[in-house]
N, C-alpha and C positions, 0 to 999 in steps of 0.2 A: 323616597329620595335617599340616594348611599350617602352614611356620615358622613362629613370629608375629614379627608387622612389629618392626623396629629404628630408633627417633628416636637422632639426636645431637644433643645439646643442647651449641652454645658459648657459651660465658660468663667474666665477668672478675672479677679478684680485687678486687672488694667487694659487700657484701652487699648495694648497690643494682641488681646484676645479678645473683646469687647466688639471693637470695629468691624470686623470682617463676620462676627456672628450676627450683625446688627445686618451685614449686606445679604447675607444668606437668606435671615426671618425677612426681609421688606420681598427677595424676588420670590418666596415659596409663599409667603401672603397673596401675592398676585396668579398665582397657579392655583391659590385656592381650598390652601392647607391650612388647617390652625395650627400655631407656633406656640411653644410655651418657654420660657427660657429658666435654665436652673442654674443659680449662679448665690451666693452669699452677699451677707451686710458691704461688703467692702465692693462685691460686683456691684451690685444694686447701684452703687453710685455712679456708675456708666450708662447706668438705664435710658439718661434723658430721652437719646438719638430712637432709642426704639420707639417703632409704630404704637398707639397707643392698643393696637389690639392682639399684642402679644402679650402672654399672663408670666408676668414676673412668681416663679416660685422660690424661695430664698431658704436654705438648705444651711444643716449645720457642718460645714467640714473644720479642716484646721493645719496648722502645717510646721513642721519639726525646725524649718528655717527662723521663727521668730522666736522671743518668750524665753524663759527658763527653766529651771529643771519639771518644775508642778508644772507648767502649762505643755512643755514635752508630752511628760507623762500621761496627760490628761489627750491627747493630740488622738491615738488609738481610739477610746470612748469617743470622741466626737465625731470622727470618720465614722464607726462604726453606727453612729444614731443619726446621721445624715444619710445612711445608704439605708437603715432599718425605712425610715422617714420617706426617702426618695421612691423605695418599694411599694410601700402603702399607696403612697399617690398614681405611681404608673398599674397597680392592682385596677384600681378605680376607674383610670383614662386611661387604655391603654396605647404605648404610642409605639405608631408605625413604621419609625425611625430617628433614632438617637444617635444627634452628632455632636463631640466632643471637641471644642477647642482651646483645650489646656488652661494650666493654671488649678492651684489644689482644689478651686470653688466646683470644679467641672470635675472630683472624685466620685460623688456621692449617687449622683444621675449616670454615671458611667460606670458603677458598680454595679449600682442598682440591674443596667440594661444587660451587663454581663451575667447576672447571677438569674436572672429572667430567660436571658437567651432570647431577647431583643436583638430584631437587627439594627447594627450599630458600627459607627465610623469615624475618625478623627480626622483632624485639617490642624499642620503644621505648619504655622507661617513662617519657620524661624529655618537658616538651614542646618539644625543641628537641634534633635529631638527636644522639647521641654520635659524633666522630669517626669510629669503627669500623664504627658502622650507615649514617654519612654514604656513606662507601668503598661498603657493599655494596646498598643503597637500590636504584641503579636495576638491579643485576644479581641481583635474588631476584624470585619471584612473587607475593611479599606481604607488606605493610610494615603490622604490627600494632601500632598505639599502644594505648599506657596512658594517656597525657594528653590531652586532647582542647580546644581543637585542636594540633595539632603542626607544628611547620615542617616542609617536606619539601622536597627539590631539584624541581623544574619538572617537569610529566610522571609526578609519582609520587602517585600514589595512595595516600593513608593509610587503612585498616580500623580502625576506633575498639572496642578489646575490652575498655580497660581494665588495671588493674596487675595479675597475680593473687596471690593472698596463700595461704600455706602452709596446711596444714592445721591448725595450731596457734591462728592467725587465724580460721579459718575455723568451729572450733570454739567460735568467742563471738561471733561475727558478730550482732550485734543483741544483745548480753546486756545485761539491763538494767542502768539506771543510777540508781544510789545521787543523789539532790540534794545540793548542799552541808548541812553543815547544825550545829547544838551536837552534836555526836559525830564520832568519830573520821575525817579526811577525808585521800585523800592525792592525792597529785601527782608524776606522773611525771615525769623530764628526762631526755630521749634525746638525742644529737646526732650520730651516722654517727662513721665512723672522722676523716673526716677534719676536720671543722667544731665539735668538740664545745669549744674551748678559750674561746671567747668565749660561754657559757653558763657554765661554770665560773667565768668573770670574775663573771657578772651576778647569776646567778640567786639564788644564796645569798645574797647583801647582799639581794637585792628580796624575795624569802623574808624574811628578820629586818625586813623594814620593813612588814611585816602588821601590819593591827588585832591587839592581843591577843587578843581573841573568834575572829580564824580562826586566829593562828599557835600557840595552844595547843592546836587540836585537827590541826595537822597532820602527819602521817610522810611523808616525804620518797625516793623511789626516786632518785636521780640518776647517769647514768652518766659517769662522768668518763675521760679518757687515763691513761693510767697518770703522767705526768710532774704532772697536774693532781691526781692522789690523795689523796696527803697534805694541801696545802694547802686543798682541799674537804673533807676530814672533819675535821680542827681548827676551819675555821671553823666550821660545825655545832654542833658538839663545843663550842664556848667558847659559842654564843649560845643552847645548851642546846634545840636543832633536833632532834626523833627524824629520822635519817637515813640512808639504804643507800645508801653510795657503793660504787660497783663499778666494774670497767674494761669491764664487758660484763656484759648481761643476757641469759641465757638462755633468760629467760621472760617475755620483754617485752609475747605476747599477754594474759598471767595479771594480772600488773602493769599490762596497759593497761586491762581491762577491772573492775578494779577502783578505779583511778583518776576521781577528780570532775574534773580537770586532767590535761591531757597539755603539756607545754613541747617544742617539739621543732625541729629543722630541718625543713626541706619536702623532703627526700630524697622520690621518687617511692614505695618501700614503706612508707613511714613515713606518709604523707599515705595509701597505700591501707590501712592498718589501721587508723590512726583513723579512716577512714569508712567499712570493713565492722563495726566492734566497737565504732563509733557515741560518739565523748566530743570536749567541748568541748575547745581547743586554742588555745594560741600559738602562733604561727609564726616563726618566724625564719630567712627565706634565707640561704642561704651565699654572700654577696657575690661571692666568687672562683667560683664552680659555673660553666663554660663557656656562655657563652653567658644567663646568668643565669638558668639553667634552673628554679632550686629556686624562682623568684619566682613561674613559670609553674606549676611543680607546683601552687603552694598556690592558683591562682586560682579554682579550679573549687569549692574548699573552701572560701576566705572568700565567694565571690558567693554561695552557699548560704546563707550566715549560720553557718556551725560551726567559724569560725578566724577570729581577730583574727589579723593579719599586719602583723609589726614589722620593717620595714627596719634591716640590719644599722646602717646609718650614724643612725639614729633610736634606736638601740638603747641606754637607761640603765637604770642599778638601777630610776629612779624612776618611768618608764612600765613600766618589768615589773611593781611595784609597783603601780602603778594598774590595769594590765589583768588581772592577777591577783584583786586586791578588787574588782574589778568582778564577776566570775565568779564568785569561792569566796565573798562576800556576796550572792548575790542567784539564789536559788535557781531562779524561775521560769527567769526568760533562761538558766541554764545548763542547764535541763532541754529550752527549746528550741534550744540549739547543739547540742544530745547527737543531739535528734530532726532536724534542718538535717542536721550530718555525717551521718549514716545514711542522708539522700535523696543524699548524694553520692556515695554507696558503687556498686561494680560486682563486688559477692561472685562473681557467675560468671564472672567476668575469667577463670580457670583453666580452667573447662569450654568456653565460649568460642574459648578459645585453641585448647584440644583439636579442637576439630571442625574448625577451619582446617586442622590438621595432618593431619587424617583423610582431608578433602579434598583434600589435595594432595598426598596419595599414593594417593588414588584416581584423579586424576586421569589418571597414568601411563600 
């Protein structure tokens, strides 16, 4: 019986890297690969969503963005004993193909597979390189975007596959969609770990400044920080709002696909769920996102017609208010953003993805 093949998947601690490595390992499990993922303490905490028979290996990297001058300093030595570390293990396993999807946690396994001369490849969900993917772009044999177009350094060839979206997603990919309407309507608000506080600010005042005809029929999912918690469910609470504030949604496909409204950041899987599982949307870029990535993400989605896009600096209660009653009043247009995001959508981003990988350890 021939071994069956071994992908390493690196990746970094947020779930904007996280997700789409998660949809990769569940379709190359099913083709009958083992998956091992190499990612750190802080990935590790994205783990839940993976299949339980992908082998978490947890790597020491480190990164010049956080810490002070000693933990700088010290940033070199830990890279450098996460890739010694990342060596020794793919010595032992050797694997057939290593894909990187950014984030510093996803240095050490994609050092490692360069210094091996491992065949090996990265997937860019963002349209504007991350750091880490920058680093390894021209030393892998295939640079697979999710956003399209993407920037890439001179000489590098970008493969357009799209985000891929977990199997959770994938399992309402096209579900239909409910119109606004006099009965029960609700609206999601997502916002990534890092960018969710200025939705907290806005959203819920733009919420209570509804017509009474939509704001009485609507329930509310909103995901807040934990520091933002309290102060989003009082207000709620006092303006007599049915609302689910949580620090994290579990089940954000379930919740998105039964939402008339999605409010959200333009995180790269967040923009690829709303248009495999097809629902109208606000956007709101995270002004700080490197490079101003999250502006690019949403482009592809509003030129479609399935996302109004609010610049964070244009950003009030009273245009969230407006672009909201535009949408939750007026059934038709929102039933064609629903059907817009859905031509934007790339559901086989993940199978896609897969056959790259297939091919590049056939190639060997």
């Amino acid at each position: 019986m021939s071994k069956q093949p071994l992908l390493v998947i690196a990746a970094g601690g947020t779930g904007g890297h996280m997700f789409p490595a998660q949809a990769l390992a569940e379709v190359m499990l099913r083709k009958g690969w083992r998956v091992k993922l190499s990612t750190d303490v802080r990935g590790a905490r994205y783990t839940g969503g993976f299949p339980h028979t992908v082998e978490i290996e947890e790597m020491s990297s480190a990164t010049f963005a956080r810490g002070g001058v000693l933990a700088k300093l010290a940033v070199p030595f830990r890279i450098l004993g996460g890739v010694l570390g990342a060596m020794r293990k793919m010595r032992k396993d050797r694997p057939d193909v290593v894909v990187g999807f950014g984030g510093y946690p996803a240095i050490p396994a994609m050092g490692a597979a360069w210094l091996m001369k491992l065949p090996r490849m990265i997937h860019e969900q963002n349209g504007i390189l991350g750091r880490v993917n920058k680093i390894f772009a021209k030393r892998v044999s295939v640079v697979a975007c999710g956003t399209w177009p993407t920037t890439l350094p001179d000489g590098v060839q970008g493969l357009h596959v799209g985000n891929p979206v977990r199997k959770t997603v994938m399992d309402r990919a096209g579900a239909g969609y409910i119109t606004p309407g006099d009965y029960p309507m609700s609206v999601l608000v997502i916002g990534g770990s890092q960018g969710a506080r200025i939705l907290s600010d806005v959203v819920p005042t733009a919420i209570a400044g509804l017509p009474d005809p939509i704001l009485q029929n609507l329930r509310i999912s909103h995901q807040a920080r934990d520091e933002d918690f309290d102060r989003v469910t009082a207000f709620y609470v006092e303006h007599g709002i049915s609302a689910d504030v949580q620090p994290f949604f579990t089940d954000v496909p379930a919740r998105m696909s039964e939402a008339q409204l999605v409010v959200s950041r333009s995180g790269a899987s967040s923009v690829a769920d709303i248009s495999v599982i097809g629902r109208p949307s606000i956007l709101i870029p995270f002004a700080a996102a490197a490079g101003d990535h999250q502006t690019a993400n949403a482009k592809g989605l509003s030129e479609a017609g399935g996302a109004i896009v609010i610049p964070e600096s244009l950003l009030t209660a009273e245009s969230m208010t407006e672009q909201m009653a535009l949408i939750l009043g007026n059934p038709e247009g929102a039933s064609q953003m629903a059907r817009a995001a859905l031509s934007a959508g790339m559901p086989d981003a993940a199978e896609t993805l897969a056959a790259q990988v297939e091919a590049l350890a056939n190639k060997e």
